[in-house]
C-alpha positions in Angstrom: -15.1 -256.5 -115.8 -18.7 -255.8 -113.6 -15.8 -255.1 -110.5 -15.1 -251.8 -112.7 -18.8 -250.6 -113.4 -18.5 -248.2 -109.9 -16.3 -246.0 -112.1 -18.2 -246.0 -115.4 -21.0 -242.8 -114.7 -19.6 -241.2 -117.7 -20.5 -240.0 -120.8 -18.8 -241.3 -123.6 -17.3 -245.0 -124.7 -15.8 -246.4 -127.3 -14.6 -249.9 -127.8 -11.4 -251.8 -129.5 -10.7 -255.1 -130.3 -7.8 -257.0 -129.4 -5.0 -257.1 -132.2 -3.3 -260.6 -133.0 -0.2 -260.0 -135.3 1.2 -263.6 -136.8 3.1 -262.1 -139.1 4.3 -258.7 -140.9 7.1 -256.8 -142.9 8.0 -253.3 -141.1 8.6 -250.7 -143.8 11.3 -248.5 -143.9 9.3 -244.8 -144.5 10.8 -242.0 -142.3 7.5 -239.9 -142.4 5.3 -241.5 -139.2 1.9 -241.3 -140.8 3.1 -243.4 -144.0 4.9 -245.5 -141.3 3.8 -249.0 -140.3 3.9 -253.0 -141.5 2.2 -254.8 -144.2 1.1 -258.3 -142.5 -1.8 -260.6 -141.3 -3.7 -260.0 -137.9 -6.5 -261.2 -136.4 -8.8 -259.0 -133.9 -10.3 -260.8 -131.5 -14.1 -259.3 -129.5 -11.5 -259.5 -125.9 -10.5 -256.0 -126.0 -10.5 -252.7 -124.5 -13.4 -250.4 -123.6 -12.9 -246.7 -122.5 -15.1 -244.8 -121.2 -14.6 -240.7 -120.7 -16.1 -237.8 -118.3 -14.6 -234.3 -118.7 -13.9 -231.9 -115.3 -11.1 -230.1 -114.2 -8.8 -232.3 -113.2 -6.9 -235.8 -114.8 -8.2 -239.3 -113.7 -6.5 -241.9 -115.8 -7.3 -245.5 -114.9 -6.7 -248.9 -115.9 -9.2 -251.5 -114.7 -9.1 -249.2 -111.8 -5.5 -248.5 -111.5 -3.9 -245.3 -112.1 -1.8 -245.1 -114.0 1.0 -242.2 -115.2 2.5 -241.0 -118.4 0.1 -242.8 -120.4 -1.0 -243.5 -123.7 -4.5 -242.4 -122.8 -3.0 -238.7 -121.5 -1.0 -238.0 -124.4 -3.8 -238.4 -126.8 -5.9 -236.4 -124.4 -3.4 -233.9 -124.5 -3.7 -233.4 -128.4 -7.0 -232.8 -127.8 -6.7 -230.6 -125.2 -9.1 -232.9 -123.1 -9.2 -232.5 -119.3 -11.0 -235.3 -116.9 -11.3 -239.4 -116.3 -10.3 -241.4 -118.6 -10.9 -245.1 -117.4 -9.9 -247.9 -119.8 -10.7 -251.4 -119.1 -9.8 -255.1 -120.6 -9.5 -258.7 -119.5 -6.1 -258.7 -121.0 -3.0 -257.7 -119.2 -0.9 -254.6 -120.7 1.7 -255.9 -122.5 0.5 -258.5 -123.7 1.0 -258.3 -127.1 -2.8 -258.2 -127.9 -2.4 -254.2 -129.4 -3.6 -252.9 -125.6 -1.8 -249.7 -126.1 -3.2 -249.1 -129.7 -6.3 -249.8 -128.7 -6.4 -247.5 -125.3 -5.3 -244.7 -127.8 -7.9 -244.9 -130.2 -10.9 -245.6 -127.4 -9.7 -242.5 -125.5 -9.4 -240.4 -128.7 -12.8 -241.5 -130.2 -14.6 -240.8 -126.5 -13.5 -237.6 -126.0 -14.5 -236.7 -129.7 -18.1 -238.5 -129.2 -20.2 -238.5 -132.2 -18.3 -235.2 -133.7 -15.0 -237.9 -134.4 -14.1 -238.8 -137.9 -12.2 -241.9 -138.4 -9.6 -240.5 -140.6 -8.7 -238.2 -137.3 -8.7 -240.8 -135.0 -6.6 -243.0 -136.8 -4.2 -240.7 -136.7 -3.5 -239.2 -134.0 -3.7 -243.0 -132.3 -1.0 -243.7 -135.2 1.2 -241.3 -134.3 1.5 -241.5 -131.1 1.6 -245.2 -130.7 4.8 -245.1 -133.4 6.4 -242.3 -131.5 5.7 -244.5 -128.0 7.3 -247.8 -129.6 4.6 -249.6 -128.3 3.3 -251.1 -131.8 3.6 -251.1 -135.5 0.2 -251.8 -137.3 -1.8 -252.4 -134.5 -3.6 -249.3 -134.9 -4.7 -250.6 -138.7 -5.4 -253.9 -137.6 -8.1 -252.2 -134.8 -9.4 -249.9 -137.3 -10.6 -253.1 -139.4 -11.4 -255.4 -137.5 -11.4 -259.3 -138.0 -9.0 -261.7 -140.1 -7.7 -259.0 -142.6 -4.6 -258.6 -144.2 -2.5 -255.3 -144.2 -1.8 -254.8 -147.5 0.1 -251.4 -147.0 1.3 -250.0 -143.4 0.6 -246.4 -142.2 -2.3 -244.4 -141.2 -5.1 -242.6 -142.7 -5.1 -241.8 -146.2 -1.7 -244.1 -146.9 -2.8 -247.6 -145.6 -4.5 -250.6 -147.0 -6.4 -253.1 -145.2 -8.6 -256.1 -146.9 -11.0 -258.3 -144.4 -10.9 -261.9 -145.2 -14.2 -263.3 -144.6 -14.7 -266.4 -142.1 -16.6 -268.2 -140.0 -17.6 -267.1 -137.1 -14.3 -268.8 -135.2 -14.1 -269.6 -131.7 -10.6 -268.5 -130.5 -8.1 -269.1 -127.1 -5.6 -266.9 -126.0 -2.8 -267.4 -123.0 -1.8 -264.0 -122.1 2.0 -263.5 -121.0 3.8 -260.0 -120.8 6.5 -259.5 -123.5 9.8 -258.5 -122.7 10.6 -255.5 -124.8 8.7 -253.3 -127.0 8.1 -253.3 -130.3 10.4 -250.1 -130.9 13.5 -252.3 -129.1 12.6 -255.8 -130.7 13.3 -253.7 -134.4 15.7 -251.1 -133.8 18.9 -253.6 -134.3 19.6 -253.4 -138.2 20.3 -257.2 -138.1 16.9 -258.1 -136.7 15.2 -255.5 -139.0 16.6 -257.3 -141.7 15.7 -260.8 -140.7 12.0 -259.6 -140.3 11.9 -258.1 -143.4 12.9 -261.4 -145.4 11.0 -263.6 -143.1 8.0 -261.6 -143.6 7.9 -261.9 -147.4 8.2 -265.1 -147.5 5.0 -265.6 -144.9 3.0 -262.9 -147.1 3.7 -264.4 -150.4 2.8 -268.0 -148.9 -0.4 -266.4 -147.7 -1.4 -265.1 -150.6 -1.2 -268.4 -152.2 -3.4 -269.9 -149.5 -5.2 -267.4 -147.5 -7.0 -269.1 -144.9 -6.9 -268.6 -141.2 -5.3 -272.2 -140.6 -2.3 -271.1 -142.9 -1.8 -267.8 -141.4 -1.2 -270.1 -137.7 1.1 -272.3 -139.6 3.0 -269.2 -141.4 2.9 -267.4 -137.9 4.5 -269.8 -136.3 7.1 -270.2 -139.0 7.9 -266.4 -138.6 8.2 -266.4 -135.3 10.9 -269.1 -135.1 12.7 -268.2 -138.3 12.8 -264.5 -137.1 13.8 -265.3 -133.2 10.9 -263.6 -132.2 9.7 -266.5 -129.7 10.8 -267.1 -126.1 11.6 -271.1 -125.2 8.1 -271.3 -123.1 6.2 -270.3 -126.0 8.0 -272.5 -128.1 7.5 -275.8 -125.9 3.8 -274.6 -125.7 3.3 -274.2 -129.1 5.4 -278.1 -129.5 2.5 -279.5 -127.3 -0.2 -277.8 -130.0 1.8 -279.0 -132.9 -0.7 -280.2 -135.4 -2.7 -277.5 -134.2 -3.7 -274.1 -135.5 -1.6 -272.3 -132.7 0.7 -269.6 -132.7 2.4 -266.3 -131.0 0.9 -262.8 -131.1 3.4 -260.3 -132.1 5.4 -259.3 -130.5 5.3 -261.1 -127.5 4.9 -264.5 -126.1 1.5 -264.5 -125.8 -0.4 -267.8 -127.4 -3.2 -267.7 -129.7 -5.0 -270.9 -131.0 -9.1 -271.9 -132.5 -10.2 -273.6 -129.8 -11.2 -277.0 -129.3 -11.6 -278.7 -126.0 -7.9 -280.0 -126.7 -6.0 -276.8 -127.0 -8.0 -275.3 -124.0 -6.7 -278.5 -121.9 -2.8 -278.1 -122.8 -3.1 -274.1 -122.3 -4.5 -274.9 -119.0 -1.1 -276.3 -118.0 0.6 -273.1 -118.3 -1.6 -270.5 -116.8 -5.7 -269.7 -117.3 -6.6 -269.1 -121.1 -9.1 -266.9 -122.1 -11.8 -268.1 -124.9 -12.7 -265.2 -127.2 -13.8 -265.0 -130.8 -12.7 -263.3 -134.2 -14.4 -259.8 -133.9 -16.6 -258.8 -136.3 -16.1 -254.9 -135.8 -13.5 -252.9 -135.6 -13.3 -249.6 -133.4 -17.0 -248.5 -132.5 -18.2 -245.8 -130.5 -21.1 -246.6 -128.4 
């Protein structure tokens, strides 16, 4: 994003990766910080990057936009932080790809700078983001990094995340906005319920077989089985068939590996993006 840099004479930045659910089991705990999903993501190194100057007044930007009642204000508002706040990605906001979550934990671990603790971050980016509706584990997932599997949902102390070691995998992404957010797609009862079973039956299969190509195939399983797929994604994700392809959660976003194949049937429906599995999580730079 070099069209941004004009706006980046600041003093602190932290980085997030991009968050890829395929699949995940919302839990049903009433306290926020114990809150969350148990599931398998994938962060991938296209993510966002925030970068913070204090003064006295508000700036809050995204790739160069203003932007109002934010994610990035309210956690600057915890932390009684006053002055730009510019966040930047290649992806488009809701996308599906943990944007929110990861604007929440970049703007909370600038502003703290090299006095943050993780544990603090985690959760006031937790919080927030559950009380917002805008995600249910992305926060863990970012925190982790990688191919990892959320082995309990919540935030700092309560959660659980194991990496699963890979490759380094070349990945390709087609970014589309999602409908509704996460907080809509899960408050019916009936959906809820769906999920839940759907989910156990993808995280007991991956467990059996924990790979990165079964994760795609259980993804896409999920995502059928549980409704939570438009009909575009679904006739994109018939011309991968056979490939390792499937919908980041929730939305209708398309992540894939790459080969020169998948890149030329994603070119059909709009300009993918090739990215990798990250290898870090949330780092302050």
């Amino acid at each position: 994003m070099k069209s941004q840099e004009k706006y980046w004479n600041h003093s602190h930045k932290a980085f997030s990766p991009g968050s890829a659910t395929l699949f995940f089991i919302p839990n049903r705990q009433t306290n926020v910080l114990r809150k969350g999903s148990k599931g398998v993501s994938i962060c991938v190194e296209t993510g966002v990057t925030t970068k913070v100057e204090e003064a006295d007044f508000m700036d809050i930007r995204f790739n160069g936009i203003p932007i109002d009642n934010s994610i990035q204000e309210e956690v600057a508002e915890v932390l009684g932080f006053r002055g730009r706040i510019f966040s930047v990605s290649d992806l488009p906001p809701s996308s599906g790809f943990g944007l929110s979550a990861g604007a929440a934990l970049t703007t909370a671990a600038a502003i703290l700078g090299n006095n943050a603790r993780s544990g603090e971050i985690y959760r006031i980016a937790h919080k927030i983001e559950l009380e917002r509706g805008t995600g249910l584990g992305d926060v863990q997932s970012q925190i982790a990094g990688g191919f990892h599997i959320r082995v309990k949902g919540g935030s700092f102390p309560y959660s659980v995340t194991e990496r699963i070691l890979i490759e380094d995998t070349e990945l390709v992404i087609l970014p589309f906005k999602k409908k509704l957010p996460t907080g809509e797609v899960i408050k019916s009862q009936t959906n809820l319920e769906e999920i839940i079973k759907n989910g156990k039956k993808a995280y007991a299969s991956f467990i059996r077989e924990p790979t990165l190509d079964n994760a795609f195939l259980l993804g896409r399983k999920f995502a059928l089985e549980s409704n939570l797929i438009s009909p575009k994604a679904e006739r994109i994700l018939d011309d991968l068939d056979g490939k390792s392809a499937s919908v980041s959660l929730i939305g209708d976003s398309i992540i894939a590996i790459f080969d020169e194949e998948v890149h030329d049937i994603l070119k059909k429906y709009g300009d993918p993006i090739r990215t990798r599995v990250s290898k870090i999580g949330l780092n302050l730079s």
